[in-house]
NUBADO-663705 format. One line per 2 residues: number of its first residue (from 1); their letters; for each residue x, y, z of C-alpha. Coordinates in Angstrom, 3 decimals. Example, Ala and Ser with C-alpha at 12.3 -4.5 7.8 and 13.67 -1.06 7.14 Angstrom:
1 = AS = 12.300:-4.500:7.800; 13.670:-1.060:7.140
END
This chain:
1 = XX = 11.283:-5.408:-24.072; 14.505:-5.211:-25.498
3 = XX = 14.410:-7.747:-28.338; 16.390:-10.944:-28.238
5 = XX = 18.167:-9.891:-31.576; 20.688:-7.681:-29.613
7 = XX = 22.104:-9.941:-27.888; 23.031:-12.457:-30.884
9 = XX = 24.716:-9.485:-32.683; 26.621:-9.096:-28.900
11 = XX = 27.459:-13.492:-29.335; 29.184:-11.881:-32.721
13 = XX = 31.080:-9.208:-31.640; 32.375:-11.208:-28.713
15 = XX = 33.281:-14.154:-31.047; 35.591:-11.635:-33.153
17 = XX = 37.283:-9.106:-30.562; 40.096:-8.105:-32.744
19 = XX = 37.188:-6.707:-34.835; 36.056:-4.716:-31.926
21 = XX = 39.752:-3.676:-30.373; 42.698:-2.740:-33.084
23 = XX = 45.975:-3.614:-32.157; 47.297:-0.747:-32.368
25 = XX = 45.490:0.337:-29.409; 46.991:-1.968:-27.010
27 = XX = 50.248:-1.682:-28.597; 52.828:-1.136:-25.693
29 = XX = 55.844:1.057:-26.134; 59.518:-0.364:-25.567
31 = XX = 61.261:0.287:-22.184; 64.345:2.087:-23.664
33 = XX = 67.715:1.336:-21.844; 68.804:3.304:-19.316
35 = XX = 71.254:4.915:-20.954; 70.427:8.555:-19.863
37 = XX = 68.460:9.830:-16.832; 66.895:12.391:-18.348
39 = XX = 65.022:10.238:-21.096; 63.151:8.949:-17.709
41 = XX = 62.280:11.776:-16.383; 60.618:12.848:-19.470
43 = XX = 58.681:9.167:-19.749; 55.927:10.466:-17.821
45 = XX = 54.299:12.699:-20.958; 54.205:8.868:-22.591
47 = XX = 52.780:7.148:-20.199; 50.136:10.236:-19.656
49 = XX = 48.953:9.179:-23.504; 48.507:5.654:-22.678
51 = XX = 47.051:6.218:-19.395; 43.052:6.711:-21.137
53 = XX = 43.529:3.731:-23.035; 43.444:1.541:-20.548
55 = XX = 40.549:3.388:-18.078; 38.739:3.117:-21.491
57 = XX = 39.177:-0.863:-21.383; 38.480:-1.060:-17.493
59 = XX = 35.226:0.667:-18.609; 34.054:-1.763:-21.421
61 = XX = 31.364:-4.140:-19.745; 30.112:-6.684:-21.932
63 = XX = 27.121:-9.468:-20.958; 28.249:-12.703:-19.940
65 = XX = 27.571:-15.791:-21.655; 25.152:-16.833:-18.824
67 = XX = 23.600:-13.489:-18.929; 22.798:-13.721:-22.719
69 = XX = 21.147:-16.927:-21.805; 18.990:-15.663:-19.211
71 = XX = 17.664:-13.121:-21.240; 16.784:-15.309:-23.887
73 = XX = 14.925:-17.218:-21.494; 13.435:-14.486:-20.212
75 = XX = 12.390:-13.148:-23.764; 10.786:-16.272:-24.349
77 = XX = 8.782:-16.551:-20.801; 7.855:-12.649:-21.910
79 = XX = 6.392:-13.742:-25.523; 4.763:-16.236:-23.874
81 = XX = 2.882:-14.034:-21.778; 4.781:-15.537:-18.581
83 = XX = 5.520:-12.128:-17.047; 6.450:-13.804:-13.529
85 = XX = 9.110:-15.846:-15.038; 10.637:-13.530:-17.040
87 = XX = 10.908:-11.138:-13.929; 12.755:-14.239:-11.963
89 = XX = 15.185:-14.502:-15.257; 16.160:-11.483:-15.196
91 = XX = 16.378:-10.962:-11.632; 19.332:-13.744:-12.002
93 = XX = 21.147:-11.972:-14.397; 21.405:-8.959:-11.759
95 = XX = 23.021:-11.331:-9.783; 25.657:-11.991:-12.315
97 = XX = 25.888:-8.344:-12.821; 23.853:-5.109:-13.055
99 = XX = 23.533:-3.251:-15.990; 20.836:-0.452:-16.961
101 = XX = 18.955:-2.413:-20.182; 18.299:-5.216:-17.616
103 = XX = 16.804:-2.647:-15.349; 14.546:-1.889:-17.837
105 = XX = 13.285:-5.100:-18.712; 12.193:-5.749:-14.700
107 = XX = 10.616:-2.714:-15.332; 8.701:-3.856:-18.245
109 = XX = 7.838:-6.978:-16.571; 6.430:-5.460:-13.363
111 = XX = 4.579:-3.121:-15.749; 2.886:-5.987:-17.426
113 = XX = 1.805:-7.871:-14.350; 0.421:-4.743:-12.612
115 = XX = 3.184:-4.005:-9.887; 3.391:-0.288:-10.553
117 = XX = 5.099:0.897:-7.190; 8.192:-2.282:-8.358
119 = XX = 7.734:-0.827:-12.085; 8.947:2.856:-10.945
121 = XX = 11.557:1.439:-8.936; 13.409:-0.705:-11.441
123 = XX = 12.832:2.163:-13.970; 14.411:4.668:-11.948
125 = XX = 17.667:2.186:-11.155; 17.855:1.831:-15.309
127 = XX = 18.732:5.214:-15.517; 21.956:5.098:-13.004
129 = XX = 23.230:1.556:-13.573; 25.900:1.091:-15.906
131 = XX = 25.771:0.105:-19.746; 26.901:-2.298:-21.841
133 = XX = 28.717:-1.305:-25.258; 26.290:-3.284:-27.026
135 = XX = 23.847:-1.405:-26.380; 24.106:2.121:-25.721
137 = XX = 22.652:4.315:-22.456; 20.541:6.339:-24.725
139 = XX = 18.985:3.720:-26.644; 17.789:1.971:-22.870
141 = XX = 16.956:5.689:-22.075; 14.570:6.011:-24.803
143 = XX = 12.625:2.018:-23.774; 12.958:3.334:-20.334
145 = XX = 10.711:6.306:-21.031; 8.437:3.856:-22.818
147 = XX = 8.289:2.122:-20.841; 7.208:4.361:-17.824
149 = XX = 4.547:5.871:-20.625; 2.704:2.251:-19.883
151 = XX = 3.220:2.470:-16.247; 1.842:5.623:-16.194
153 = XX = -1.710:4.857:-18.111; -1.957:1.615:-16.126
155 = XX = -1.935:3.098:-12.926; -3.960:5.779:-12.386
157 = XX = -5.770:4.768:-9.050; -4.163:7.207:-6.188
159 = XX = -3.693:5.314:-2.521; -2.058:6.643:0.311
161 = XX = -1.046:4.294:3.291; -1.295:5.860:6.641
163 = XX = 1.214:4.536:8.623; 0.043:4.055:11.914
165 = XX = 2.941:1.898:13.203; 6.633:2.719:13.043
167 = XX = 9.223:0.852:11.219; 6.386:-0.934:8.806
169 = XX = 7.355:-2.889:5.630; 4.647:-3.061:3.219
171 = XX = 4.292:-5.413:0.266; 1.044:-4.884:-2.132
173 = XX = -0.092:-7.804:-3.878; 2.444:-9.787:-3.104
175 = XX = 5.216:-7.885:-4.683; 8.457:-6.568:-3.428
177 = XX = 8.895:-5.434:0.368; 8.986:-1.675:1.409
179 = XX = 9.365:0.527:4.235; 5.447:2.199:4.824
181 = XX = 5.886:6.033:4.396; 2.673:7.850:3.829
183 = XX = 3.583:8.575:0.221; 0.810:8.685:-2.589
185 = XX = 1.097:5.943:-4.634; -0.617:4.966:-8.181
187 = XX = -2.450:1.696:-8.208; -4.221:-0.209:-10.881
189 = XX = -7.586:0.486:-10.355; -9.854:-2.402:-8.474
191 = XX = -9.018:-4.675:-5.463; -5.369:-4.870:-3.966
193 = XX = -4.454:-6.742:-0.596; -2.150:-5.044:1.409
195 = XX = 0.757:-6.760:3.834; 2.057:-4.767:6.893
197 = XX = 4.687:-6.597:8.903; 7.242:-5.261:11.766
199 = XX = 9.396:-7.254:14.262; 6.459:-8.279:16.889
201 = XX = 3.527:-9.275:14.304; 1.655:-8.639:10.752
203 = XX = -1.685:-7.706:9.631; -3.873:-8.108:6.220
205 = XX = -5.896:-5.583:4.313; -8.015:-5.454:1.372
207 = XX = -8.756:-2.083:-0.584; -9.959:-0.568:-3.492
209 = XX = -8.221:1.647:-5.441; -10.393:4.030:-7.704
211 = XX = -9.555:6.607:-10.912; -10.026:9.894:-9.481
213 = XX = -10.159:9.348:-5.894; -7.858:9.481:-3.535
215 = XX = -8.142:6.443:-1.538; -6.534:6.726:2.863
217 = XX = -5.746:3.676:3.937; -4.847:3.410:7.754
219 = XX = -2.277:0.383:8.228; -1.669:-0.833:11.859
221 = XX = 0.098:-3.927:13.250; -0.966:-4.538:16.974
223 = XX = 2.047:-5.712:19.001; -0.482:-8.687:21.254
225 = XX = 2.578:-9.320:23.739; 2.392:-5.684:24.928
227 = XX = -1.319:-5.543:24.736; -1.848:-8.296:26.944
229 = XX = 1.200:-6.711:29.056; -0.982:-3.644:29.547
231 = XX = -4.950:-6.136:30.188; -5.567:-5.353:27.008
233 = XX = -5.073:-1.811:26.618; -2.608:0.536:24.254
235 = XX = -0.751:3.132:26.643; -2.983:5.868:25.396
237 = XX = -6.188:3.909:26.482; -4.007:3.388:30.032
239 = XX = -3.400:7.032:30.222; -7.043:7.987:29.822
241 = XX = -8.370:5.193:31.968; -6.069:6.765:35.038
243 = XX = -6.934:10.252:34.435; -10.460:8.582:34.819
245 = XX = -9.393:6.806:38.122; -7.746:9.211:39.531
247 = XX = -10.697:12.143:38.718; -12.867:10.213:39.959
249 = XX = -11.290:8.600:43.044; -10.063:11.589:44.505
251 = XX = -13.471:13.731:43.937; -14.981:10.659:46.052
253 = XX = -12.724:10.403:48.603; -13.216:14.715:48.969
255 = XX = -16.413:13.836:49.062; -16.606:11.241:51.574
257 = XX = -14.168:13.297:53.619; -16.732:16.157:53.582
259 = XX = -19.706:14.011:54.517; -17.953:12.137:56.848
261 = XX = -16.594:15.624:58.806; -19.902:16.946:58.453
263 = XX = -21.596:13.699:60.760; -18.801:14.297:63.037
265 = XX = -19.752:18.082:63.741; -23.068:16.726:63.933
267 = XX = -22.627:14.456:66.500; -20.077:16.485:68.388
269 = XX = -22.474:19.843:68.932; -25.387:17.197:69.599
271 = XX = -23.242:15.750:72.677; -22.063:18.687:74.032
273 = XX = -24.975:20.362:74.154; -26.529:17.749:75.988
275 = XX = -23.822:17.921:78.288; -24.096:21.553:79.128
277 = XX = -28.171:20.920:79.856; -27.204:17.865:82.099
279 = XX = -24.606:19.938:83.928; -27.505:22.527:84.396
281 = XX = -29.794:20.199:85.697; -27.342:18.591:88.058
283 = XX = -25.997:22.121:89.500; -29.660:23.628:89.704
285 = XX = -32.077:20.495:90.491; -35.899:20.987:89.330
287 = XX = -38.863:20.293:87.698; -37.853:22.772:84.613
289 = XX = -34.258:21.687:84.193; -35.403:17.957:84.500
291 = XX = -37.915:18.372:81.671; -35.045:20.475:79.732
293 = XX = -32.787:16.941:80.161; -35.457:15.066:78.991
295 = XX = -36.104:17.119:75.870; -32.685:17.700:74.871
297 = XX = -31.922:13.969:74.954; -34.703:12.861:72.755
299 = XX = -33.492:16.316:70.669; -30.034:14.373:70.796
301 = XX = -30.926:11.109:69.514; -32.860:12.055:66.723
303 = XX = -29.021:14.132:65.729; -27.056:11.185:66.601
305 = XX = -28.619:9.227:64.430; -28.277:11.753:61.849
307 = XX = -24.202:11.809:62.517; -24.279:7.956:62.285
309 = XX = -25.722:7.996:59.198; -23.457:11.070:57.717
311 = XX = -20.356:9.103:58.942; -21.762:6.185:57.657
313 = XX = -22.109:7.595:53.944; -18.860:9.542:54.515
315 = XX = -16.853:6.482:55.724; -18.224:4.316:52.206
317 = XX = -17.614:7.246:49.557; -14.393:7.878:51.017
319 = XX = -13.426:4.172:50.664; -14.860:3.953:47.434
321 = XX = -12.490:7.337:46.416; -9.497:5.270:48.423
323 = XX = -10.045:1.942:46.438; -10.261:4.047:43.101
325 = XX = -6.588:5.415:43.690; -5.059:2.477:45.127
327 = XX = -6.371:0.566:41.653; -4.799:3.463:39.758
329 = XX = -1.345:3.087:41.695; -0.987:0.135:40.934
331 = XX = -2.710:-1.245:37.600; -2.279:2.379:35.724
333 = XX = -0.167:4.571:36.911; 2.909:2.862:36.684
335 = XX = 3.020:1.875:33.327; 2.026:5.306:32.266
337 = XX = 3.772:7.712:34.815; 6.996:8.445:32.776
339 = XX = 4.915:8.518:29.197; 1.970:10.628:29.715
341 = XX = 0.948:13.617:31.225; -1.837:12.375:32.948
343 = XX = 0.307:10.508:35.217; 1.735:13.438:37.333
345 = XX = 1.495:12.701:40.378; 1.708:9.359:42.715
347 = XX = -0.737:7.946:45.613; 0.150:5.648:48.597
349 = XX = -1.849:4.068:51.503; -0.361:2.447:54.069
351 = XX = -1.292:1.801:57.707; 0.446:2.770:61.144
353 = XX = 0.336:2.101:64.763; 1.538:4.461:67.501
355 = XX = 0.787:4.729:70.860; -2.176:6.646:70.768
357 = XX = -3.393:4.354:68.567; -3.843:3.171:64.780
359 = XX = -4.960:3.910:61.167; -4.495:4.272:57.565
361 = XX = -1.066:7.227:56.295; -2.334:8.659:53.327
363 = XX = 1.031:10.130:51.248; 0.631:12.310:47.984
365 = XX = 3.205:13.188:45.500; 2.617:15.986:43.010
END
C-alpha cells in the first residue's frame, strides 16, 4: 500500500503553496498603451511564453482534503487486516476523483482478499489514470508492478468459462460484475462460486480451480419463459423432434398408402375375375361352368378377405403417418420453420366435398 506518510507531507505542501509556486511564475505582464499598432502585433511572441505556464497549472492535480481522509481510513481498515473496507474507502475517493496511486491501492486490496480477475483490472487502470504531484507516475509504476508480482503468485489456478449464453455478466465470488467471454482466467486455487445473470434469469455454480490444470467451466442461464413457450423444449431439441415427426410420419403414411393400394388391387382382380366366370356361366349354362362359379367364389372370398385386411392395415398406418404430420404442423414446425433447416417444407390436411363426393386434400410445400 502506499503508506499514509505521503499524504501528511501532501497536508504540508498544500498548507504552504507559495513554497510550492514562486511568484514570479504567475507574474503577469502589463498591457502597454496603445500607443502604436505595431507593438500589438508583435504581443503574440509574449503571450506564446506565458502560454505553458498556465497548461502547466491546469495540469497540477492535487488530493482533496476529503480524499486524504479516505485514504487514511482506508490505511487503517488495511493495517487492520479489513481488506473489504479499505476497498469501499477507496472506491469513494474515485468518486471524488481518479488518480493512478488510488488505482493501485484497489489493486492491492483485491489482491489481498483473493479477487484476482478485479486485482488485474484496477492495476491496469493505475497505469493510464492521471497523477498527483505528490507523488510521482513512476513511483505508483514501480508499487503497481509489485503489486501485480503478488497477484501473480496468488493466482495460479487457470479457469476458463464457456459461455454458453449470449450477453452473460459474470461475477466470481461475489466480486465485481463482467461480461462472460471465454477468456482464461487465473484463480486462487480451491472452491469459487460462480454468478451468471442476463436479462430473463440467473444461475449458480460451484468449481474448483486447480495449479496446473486447466479447469472448462460451461455457464448457461435457461430463459424458463421461452422454455415453457416451446413445452419444454430449446429450439434445437424442437428442430430435432420435427425432423423426427416428420421422418417418421411421412415413411408411415408411404407405407400405409402402399398397403392400403396393394388390398385394393387385391380386391379389385378378385371381383373381376369372378365376374368374367359368372358372365361365362350365364352365356354358356352347365354343369362345368356352374362348378367353375362355385369355385371361383369361395377362391374370391378367401381374397376379399385378404383386401379387407390389407386396406384395413393400410387405412391405420396411413392415419398414424397423417396424425404424425399434422402434430408436426402444428406443435413443431412453426416455431422452427424460419430457424432450422429441418423445417423445409410445410404439411396441410384439410377436407372437401364435391359432387362426386367427399374426403380429406392433402397439400405439400417443399
Amino acid at each position: 500500500m502506499l503508506k499514509k506518510f505521503v499524504f501528511t507531507l501532501l497536508i504540508m505542501v498544500i498548507a504552504t503553496p507559495c513554497m510550492a509556486k514562486p511568484k514570479s511564475k504567475t507574474k503577469t505582464t502589463p498591457t502597454p498603451p496603445p500607443v502604436e499598432e505595431t507593438a500589438v502585433t508583435e504581443k503574440p511572441v509574449e503571450e506564446k511564453v506565458t502560454e505553458p505556464v498556465v497548461q502547466e497549472e491546469q495540469k497540477t492535480i492535487t488530493f482533496t482534503s476529503e480524499q486524504i481522509m479516505l485514504n487514511n481510513r482506508a490505511v487503517d481498515a488495511s493495517n487492520n487486516g479489513n481488506f473489504k473496507d479499505a476497498e469501499l474507502f477507496y472506491k469513494s475517493m474515485l468518486r471524488i476523483a481518479e488518480f493512478d496511486a488510488i488505482w493501485a491501492n484497489i489493486g492491492s486490496a483485491y489482491s489481498r482478499q483473493g479477487r484476482c480477475i478485479e486485482a488485474r483490472r484496477a492495476l491496469d487502470k493505475a497505469e493510464t489514470a492521471p497523477s498527483v504531484v505528490e507523488i510521482p507516475h513512476e513511483f505508483v509504476m514501480t508499487k503497481v508492478a509489485q503489486y501485480r508480482a503478488e497477484v501473480d503468485e496468488l493466482c495460479t489456478a487457470p479457469v476458463v468459462l464457456q459461455c454458453l449464453t449470449p450477453g452473460m455478466t459474470i461475477m466470481i465470488d461475489g466480486g465485481d460484475e463482467f461480461e462472460c467471454n471465454g477468456d482464461t482466467m487465473y484463480l486462487t486455487p480451491g472452491a469459487h462460486a460462480i454468478y451468471a445473470h442476463t436479462s430473463f434469469g440467473f444461475s449458480n455454480i460451484r468449481t474448483e480451480a486447480k495449479v496446473g490444470t486447466t479447469v472448462t467451466v460451461p455457464v448457461e442461464v435457461i430463459n424458463y419463459e421461452e422454455l415453457a413457450a416451446n413445452g419444454g423444449l430449446t429450439p434445437e431439441e424442437k428442430a430435432k423432434r420435427s425432423l423426427i415427426f416428420k421422418t417418421v410420419g411421412w415413411t408411415l403414411f408411404g407405407l400405409g398408402v402402399g398397403v392400403a393400394a396393394g388390398g385394393g388391387a387385391v380386391m379389385g382382380v378378385s371381383y373381376f375375375d369372378y365376374q368374367d366366370t359368372l358372365q361365362k356361366q350365364k352365356d354358356e349354362p352347365s354343369s362345368t361352368t356352374y362348378e367353375a362359379v362355385s369355385e371361383k367364389h369361395d377362391d374370391t372370398s378367401k381374397k376379399l378377405t385378404i383386401a379387407y385386411s390389407l386396406l384395413g392395415v393400410g387405412g391405420a398406418v396411413l392415419a398414424t403417418g397423417i396424425t404424425l404430420l399434422i402434430i408436426d404442423a402444428v406443435k413443431y414446425a412453426p416455431s422452427t420453420s424460419t430457424s432450422s433447416s429441418y423445417a423445409s417444407h410445410n404439411f396441410m390436411l384439410a377436407p372437401y366435398v364435391s359432387a362426386e363426393g367427399g374426403g380429406m386434400g392433402l397439400s405439400f410445400e417443399f
